[in-house]
C-alpha positions in Angstrom: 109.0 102.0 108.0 108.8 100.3 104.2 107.7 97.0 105.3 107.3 93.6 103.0 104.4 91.3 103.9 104.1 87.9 102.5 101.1 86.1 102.7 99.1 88.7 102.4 95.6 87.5 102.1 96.4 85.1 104.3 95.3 84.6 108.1 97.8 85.9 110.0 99.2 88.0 106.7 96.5 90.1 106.4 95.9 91.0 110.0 99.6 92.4 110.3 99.1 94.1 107.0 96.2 95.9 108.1 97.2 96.8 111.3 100.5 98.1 110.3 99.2 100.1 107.2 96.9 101.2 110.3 99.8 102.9 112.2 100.9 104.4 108.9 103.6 102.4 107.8 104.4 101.6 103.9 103.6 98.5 102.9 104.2 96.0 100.3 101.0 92.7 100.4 102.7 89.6 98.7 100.5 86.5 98.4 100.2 84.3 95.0 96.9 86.9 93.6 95.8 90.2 94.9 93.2 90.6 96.8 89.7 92.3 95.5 90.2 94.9 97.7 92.5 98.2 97.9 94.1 98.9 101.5 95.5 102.9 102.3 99.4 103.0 102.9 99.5 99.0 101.3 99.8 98.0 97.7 99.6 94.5 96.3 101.5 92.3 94.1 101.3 88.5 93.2 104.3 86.5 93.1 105.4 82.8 93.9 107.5 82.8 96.2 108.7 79.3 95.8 110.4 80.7 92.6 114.0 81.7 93.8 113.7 84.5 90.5 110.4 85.7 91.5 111.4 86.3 95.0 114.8 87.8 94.4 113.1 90.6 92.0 110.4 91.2 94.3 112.3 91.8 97.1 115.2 93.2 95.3 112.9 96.5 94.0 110.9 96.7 96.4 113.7 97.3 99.0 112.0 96.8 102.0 113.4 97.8 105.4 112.0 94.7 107.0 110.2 91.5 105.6 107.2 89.8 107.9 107.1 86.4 106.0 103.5 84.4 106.9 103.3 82.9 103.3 103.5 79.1 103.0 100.9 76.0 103.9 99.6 76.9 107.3 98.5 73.8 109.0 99.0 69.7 108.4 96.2 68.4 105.8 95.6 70.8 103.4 98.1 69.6 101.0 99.9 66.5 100.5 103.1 66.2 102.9 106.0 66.5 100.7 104.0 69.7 99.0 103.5 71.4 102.6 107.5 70.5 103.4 108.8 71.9 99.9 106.4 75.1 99.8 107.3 76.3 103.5 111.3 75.3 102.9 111.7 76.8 99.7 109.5 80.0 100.5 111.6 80.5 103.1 115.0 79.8 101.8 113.7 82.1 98.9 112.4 84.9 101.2 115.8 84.9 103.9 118.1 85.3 101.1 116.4 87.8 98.8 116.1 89.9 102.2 119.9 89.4 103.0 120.7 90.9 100.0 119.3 94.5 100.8 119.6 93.9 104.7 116.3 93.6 105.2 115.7 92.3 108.8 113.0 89.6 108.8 110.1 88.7 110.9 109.0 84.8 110.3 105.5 82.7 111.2 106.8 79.4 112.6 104.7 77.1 114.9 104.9 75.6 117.9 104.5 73.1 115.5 108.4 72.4 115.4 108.7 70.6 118.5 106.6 67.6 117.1 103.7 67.2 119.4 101.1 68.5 117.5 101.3 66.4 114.9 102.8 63.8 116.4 100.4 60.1 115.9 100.3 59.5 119.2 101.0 62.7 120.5 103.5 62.6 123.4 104.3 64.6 126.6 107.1 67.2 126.3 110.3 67.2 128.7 109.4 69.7 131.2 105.9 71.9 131.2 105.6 74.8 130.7 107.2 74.5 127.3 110.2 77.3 126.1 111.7 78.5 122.8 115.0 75.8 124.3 113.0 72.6 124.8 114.0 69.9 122.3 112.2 69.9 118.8 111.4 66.2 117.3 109.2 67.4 114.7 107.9 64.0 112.3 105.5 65.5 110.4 106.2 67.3 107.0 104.7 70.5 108.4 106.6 71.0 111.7 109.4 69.1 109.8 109.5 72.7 107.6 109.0 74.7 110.1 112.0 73.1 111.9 113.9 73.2 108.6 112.8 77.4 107.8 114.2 78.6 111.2 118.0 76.7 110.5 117.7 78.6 107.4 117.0 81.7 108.5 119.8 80.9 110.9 122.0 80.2 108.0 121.2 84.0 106.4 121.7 85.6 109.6 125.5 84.4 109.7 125.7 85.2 105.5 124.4 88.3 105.5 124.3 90.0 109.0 120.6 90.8 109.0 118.1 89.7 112.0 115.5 87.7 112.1 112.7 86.7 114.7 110.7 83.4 114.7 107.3 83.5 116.5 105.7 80.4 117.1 102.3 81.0 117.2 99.9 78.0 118.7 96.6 77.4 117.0 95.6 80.7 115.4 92.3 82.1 116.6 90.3 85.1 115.4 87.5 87.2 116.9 83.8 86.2 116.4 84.9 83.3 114.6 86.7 81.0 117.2 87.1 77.2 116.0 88.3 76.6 119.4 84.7 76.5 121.1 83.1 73.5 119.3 86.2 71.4 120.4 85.9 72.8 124.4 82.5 72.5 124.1 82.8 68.7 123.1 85.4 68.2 125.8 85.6 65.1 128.3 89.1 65.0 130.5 87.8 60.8 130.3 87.2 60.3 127.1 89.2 63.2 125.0 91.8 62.6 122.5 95.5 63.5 123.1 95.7 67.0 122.2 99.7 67.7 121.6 99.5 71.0 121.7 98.0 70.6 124.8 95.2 72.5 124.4 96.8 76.3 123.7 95.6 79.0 121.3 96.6 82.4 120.2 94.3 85.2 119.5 95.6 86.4 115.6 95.6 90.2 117.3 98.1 88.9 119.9 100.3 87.7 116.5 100.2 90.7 114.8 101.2 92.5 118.7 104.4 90.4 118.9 105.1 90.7 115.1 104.9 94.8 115.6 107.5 94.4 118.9 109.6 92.2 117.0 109.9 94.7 114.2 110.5 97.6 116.6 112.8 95.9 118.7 116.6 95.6 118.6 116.9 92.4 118.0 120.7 90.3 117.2 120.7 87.4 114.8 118.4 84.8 115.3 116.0 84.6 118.1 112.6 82.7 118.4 109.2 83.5 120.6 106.5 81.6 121.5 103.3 83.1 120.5 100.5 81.8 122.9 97.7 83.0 124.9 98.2 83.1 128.9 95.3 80.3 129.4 94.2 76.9 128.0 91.0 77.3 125.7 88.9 74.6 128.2 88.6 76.5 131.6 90.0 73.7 133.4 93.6 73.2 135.3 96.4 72.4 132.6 98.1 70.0 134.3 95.3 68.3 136.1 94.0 68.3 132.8 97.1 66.7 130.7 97.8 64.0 133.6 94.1 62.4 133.0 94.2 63.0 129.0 97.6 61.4 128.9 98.3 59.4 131.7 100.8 61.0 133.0 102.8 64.4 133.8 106.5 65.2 133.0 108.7 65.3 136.1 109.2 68.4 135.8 105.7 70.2 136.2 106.0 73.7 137.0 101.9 74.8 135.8 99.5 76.8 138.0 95.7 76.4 136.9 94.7 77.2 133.6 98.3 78.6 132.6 99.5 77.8 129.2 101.7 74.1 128.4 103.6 77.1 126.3 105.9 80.1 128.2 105.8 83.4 126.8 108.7 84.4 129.6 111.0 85.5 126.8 108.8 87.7 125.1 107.6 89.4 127.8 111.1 89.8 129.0 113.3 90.7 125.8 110.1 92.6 123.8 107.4 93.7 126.1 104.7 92.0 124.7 102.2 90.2 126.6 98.9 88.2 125.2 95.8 90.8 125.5 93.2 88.6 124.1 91.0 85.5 125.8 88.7 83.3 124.1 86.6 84.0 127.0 85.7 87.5 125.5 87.0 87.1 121.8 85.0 84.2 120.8 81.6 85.6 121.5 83.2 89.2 119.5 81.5 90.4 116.6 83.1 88.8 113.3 85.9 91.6 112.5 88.4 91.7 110.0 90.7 93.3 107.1 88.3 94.6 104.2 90.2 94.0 101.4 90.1 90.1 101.5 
């Protein structure tokens, strides 16, 4: 498969990059500059893909079969608001129509981020736990705001142009030997902890670039969104237990077992196959790996 990756130097990017010119596959690494490094089966251009031009030709000669799109601002805080809502909106926009016009179905890095608690100052309890790709989304922050925003577009170029396209919502992005998550569990106090609205759920970046790879190889009609989450909480302690004494409170409608995740990953386990392989529990003491050529 001739497969376009954006973001390419990125986090996530450049762990699907390398693992699918890994398995052989043809692939095109998009990010703003090239990295120092070569990859076999991957070649590199820069673009911006805020530029509606830029993207169009890129996409347009390269002719992808699919498109994983990771570019954009990857977190709250890293650039003022209104930058982090029009990079991720217009990337996207950019990205979903270039790709309709050579029907190339799309794989797309949203966030959990999209249903608002993260972000959310204070964060607030969700409707029902565990969490699913239907619960209501009342994002109010610029980044989940455009995260919200990207998957009504690529909504809007499934209906245009008949292509597909999955959104995975990964939680907070982890990677081996170099887990953030640790100093934050480590520091934990159920009494005296701040409300975490994520409610305290990671992902394991090999467990992205696994769903991304099912999503690609999967039959997959117009528009459908994944959560991307690890089975357990990062603390070791009971979820809900743990979310009742942080916050006060539990939604009526409670249906977690002991460390299990605030986030379901029912639907892709049902409609893909896929399945988390990864725990902090042996991926944060891991020896640091990662793609070379970044």
């Amino acid at each position: 498969m001739n497969v376009l990756v954006t973001g390419a130097t990125g986090g996530i990017g450049s762990w699907v990059l390398d693992s699918l010119a890994a398995d052989g596959h043809a692939v095109v690494g998009v990010d703003l500059r090239r990295p120092p490094g070569e990859r076999t089966n991957a070649r590199f251009l820069g673009a911006d893909l805020t530029d509606h031009g830029q993207a169009r030709e890129l996409i347009q000669t390269t002719r992808p079969d699919a498109v994983v799109h990771c570019a954009g601002i990857p977190r709250m805080g890293e650039r003022p608001g209104s930058e982090t809502f029009r990079v991720n909106v217009m990337a996207a926009y950019n990205v979903f129509v270039a790709a309709g016009t050579v029907d190339a179905d799309v794989v797309y890095t949203s966030s959990e981020s999209l249903y608002g608690m993260p972000y959310a100052d204070p964060p607030f309890l969700p409707d029902y736990l565990p969490i699913d790709e239907a619960h209501p989304k009342r994002p109010e922050d610029p980044y989940g705001i455009s995260k919200f925003v990207s998957e009504h577009l690529a909504r809007m170029a499934v209906r245009k142009y008949g292509i597909s396209v999955a959104s995975l919502r990964p939680s907070w992005v982890n990677y081996p030997g170099d887990y953030d998550l640790t100093a934050v569990r480590d520091g934990f106090g159920p009494e005296t902890a701040d409300r975490s609205g994520n409610f305290w759920s990671y992902i394991d970046v090999r467990d992205v670039v696994s769903l991304v790879e099912a999503a690609l190889g999967a039959d997959i009609d117009g528009h459908e969104a994944y959560l991307a989450v690890a089975a357990e909480n990062y603390l070791g302690r009971p979820t809900a237990e743990t979310i009742e004494t942080v916050f006060g409170d539990l939604p009526d409608r409670c249906a977690l077992e002991g460390e299990e995740s605030a986030f379901s990953t029912a639907k892709a386990r049902t409609d893909l196959g896929w399945e988390p392989a990864h725990s902090w529990r042996e991926a944060e003491d891991a020896e640091p790996i990662g793609p070379a050529f970044v």
